[in-house]
C-alpha positions in Angstrom: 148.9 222.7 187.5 152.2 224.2 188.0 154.9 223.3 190.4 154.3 225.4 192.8 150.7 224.6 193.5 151.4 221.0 193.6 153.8 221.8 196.3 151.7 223.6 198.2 148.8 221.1 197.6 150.8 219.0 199.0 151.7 220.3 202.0 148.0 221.1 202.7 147.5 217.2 202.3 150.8 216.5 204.9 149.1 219.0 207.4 145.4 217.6 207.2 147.2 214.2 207.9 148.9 215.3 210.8 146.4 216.6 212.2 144.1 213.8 211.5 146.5 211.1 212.9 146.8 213.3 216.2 143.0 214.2 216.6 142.2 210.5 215.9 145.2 209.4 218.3 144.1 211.9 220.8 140.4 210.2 220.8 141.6 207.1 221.0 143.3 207.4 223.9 147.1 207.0 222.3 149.7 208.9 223.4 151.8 210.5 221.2 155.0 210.9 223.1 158.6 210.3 223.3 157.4 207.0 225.7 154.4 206.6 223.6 153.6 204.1 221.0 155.3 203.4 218.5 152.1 203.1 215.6 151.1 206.9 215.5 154.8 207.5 215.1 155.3 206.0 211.8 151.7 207.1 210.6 152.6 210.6 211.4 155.6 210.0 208.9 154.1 207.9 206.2 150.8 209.8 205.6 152.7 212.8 204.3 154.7 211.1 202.6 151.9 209.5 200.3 150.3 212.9 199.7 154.2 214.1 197.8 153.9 210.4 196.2 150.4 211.0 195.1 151.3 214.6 193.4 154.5 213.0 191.6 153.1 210.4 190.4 150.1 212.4 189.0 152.6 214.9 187.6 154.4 212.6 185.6 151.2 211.0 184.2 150.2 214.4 182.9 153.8 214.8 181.8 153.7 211.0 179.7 150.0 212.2 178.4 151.8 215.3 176.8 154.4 213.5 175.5 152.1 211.3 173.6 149.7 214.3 172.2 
């Protein structure tokens, strides 16, 4: 794969998580608000965040496997 479409796979992966945490947040009855809680907060900034870890750390075991060939 080449940079670019690990980026954008990436960001694809950010979005669905977003969305996810919200729609799941919204059926749940959680607020997602300025006065709201505090948990869907910090899940709407870590689930991204392990969709770019997930693509780097694949990346650079591709990278090591090439190396080795």
């Amino acid at each position: 794969m080449k940079n670019k479409t690990k980026l954008i796979l990436a960001n694809v992966i950010a979005f669905l998580a977003v969305v996810t945490v919200l729609s799941v947040s919204n059926l749940l009855g959680v607020q997602v608000e300025a006065s709201g809680s505090i948990i869907p907060k910090v899940l709407l900034f870590v689930l991204p965040q392990i969709g770019f870890i997930y693509f780097y750390l694949k990346s650079s075991e591709e990278e090591s496997k090439k190396a080795m060939a």
